[in-house]
N, C-alpha and C positions, 0 to 999 in steps of 0.2 A: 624850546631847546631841551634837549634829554644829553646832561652829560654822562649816565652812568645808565645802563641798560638794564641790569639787572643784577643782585647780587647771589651768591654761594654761601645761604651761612652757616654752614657744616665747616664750609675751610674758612670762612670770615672774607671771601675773592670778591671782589667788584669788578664785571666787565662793564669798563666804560665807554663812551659810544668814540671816541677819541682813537682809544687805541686801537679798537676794531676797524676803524678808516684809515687810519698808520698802513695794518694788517693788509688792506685792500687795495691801498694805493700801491705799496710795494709790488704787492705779486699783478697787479693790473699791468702794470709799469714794465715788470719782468716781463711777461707772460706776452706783450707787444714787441718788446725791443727782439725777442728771442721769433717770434715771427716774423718780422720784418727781415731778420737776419737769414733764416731757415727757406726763405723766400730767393736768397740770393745765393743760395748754395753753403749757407755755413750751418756749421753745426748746433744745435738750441747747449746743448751740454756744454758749449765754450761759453755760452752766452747766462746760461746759470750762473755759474762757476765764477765769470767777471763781476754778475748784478752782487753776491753776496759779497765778495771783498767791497765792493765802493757801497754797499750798503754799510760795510765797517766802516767806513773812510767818513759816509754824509753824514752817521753819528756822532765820531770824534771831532770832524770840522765842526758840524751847525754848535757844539757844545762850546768849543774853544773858542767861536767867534761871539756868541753869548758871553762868557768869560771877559773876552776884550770887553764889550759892549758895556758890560754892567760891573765893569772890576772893583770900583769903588767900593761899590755893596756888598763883594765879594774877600773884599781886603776887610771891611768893616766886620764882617761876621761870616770867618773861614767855614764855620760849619755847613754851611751852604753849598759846599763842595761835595756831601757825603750825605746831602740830608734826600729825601725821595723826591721834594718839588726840582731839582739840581737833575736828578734820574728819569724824571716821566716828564718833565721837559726836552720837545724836539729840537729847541736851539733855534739858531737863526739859519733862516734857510742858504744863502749867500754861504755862510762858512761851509753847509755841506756842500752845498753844488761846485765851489773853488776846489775844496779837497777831493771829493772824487773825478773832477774835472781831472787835475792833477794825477791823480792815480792812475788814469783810463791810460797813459801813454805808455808807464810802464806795461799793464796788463795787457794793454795791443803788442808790445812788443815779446810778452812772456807766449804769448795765443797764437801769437804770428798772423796776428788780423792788421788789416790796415788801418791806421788810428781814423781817418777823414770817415771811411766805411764804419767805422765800430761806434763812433759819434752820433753819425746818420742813424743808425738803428737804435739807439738810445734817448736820442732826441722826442718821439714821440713819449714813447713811452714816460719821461720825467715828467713831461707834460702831463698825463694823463694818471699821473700819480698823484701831482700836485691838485688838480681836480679835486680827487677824494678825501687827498690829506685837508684844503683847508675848510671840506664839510664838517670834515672831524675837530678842526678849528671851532669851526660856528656851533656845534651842538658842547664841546665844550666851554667857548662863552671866552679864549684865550684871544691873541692880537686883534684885539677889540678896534672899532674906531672912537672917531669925535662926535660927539653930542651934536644932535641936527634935531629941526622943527619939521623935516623933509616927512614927507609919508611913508617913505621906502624904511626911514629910523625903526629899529628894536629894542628891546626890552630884554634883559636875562633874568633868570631865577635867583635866587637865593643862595642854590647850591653850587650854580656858577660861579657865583662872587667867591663862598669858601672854596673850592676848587684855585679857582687862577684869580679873584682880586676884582675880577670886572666889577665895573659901576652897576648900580641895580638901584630903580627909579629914576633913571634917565633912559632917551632914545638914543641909541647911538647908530651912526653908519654903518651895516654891516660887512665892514671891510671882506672880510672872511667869502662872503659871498662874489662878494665883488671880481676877486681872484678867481675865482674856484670859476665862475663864466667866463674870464679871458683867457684862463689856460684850456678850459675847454675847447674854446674858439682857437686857441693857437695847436692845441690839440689836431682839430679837422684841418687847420693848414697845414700842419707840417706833413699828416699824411696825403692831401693834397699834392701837395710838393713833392713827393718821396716816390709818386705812382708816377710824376715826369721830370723824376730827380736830371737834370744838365749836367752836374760835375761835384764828385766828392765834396762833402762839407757843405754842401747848399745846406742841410735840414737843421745840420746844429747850428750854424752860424744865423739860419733865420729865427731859429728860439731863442738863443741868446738877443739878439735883437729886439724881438718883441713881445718876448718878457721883459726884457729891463728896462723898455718904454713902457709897457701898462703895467709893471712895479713902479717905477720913477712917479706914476700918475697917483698911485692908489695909494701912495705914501704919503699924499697932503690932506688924505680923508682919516688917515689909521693914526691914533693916538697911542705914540711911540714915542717916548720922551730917549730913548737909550740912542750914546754916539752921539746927539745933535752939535754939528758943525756948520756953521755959516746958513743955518736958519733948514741943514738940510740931515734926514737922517741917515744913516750908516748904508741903509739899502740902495738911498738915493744917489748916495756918492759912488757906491760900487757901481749903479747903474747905468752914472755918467761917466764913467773908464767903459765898461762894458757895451753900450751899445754904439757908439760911436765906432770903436774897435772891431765890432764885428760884422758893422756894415759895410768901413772899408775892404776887409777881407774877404767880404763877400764881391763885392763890387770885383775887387782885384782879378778874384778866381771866377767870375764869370767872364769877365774880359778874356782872362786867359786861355777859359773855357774854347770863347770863341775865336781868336786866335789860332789853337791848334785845330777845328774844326774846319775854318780857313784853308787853311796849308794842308792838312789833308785832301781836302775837296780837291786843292789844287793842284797837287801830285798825281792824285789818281786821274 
């Protein structure tokens, strides 16, 4: 793992391989959703202009839900609030994705896009952010997993451990990876999906689904002590509201789907 690429030391700057996949994932993310969009007649400049507000939105949430998460530690020693590990941490993913979730309804409605349509285009792309982002996870050596005898187990450096704390002389699961291949994988489905999209909101309502089943999964491998409630962690609970939630709604709007396709058929 290479958490830091190379440094500048004229200005004293470390580019770390973390932030450079942050970097990547974004505009991948963008740079999709804004196709996908452009594809169905809308404009890519609506679709900029949306990504960077809820890009402000996934930083203030993924922060604040960190915050909840670890308040203890945060009440114990406020300077933590202002200090650079507080700044160059991404926070918990969940708090961004609720917040800019949240956000998109106003912004569909500021754009005059339809929120189900503006989801769909969006959809891949999170995915396909998240991909990159948690490479940049595993090179820098952050949401580590559990210690395993398994072959697949890894090892960090040194500079990992100062960086973000990871253990180092043990194998661990590399959770990091783990993710980064099912978002992949839900990656090619939702575009999949998208090319024989049925009816509004199919594509986000299938990411939220099955990301928050193969999160709900990867969370008994990742050594994550923060939030633990009833043997489960923070992500795990959000993802037991979440995925249940968004496969009846799926289910619903594809009934519904075919229902008006129905009655169509049967007028005409």
């Amino acid at each position: 793992m290479f958490p830091e690429l190379f440094r500048i030391p004229i200005i004293d700057f470390t580019v770390s391989t973390y932030g450079l996949m942050l970097a990547i994932s974004f505009i991948s993310g963008l740079a999709l959703a804004a196709r996908l969009a452009a594809s169905e007649g809308h404009e890519k400049a609506k679709i900029y202009d949306i990504g960077l507000y809820m890009l402000i939105a996934v930083i203030v949430g993924s922060k604040l839900l960190m915050v909840v998460t670890e308040w203890d530690s945060f009440v114990a020693d406020p300077k933590r609030f202002i200090s650079l590990e507080f700044f160059r941490s991404a926070g918990v993913y969940y708090g961004g994705f609720l917040a800019a979730f949240t956000l998109s309804f106003y912004l569909a409605a500021i754009y005059k896009i339809d929120w189900w349509s503006l989801a769909d285009f969006c959809a891949p792309g999170v995915a396909i952010g998240q991909f990159f982002g948690r490479l940049g996870c595993f090179a820098a050596g952050c949401c580590w997993g559990k210690p395993t005898n398994s072959w697949i187990g890894v090892e960090f450096t040194n500079r990992a451990h100062e960086l973000t704390g990871v253990p180092i002389g043990v194998h661990l699961h590399p959770t990091q990876l783990y993710e980064s291949a099912i978002t992949f994988l839900i990656t090619l489905l939702l575009l999949f999906l998208h090319a024989r999209r049925r009816f509004r909101g199919q594509i986000i309502l299938a990411y939220i689904a099955s990301y928050s089943i193969g999160r709900f999964i990867i969370e008994f491998y990742r050594d994550d002590p923060r939030g633990d409630l009833f043997g489960l962690s923070t992500s795990q609970l959000i993802s037991l509201l979440l995925a249940p939630a968004a496969l009846a709604v799926l289910i619903y709007r594809l009934y519904r789907s075919r229902r008006e396709r129905e009655l169509s058929e049967h007028v005409s």
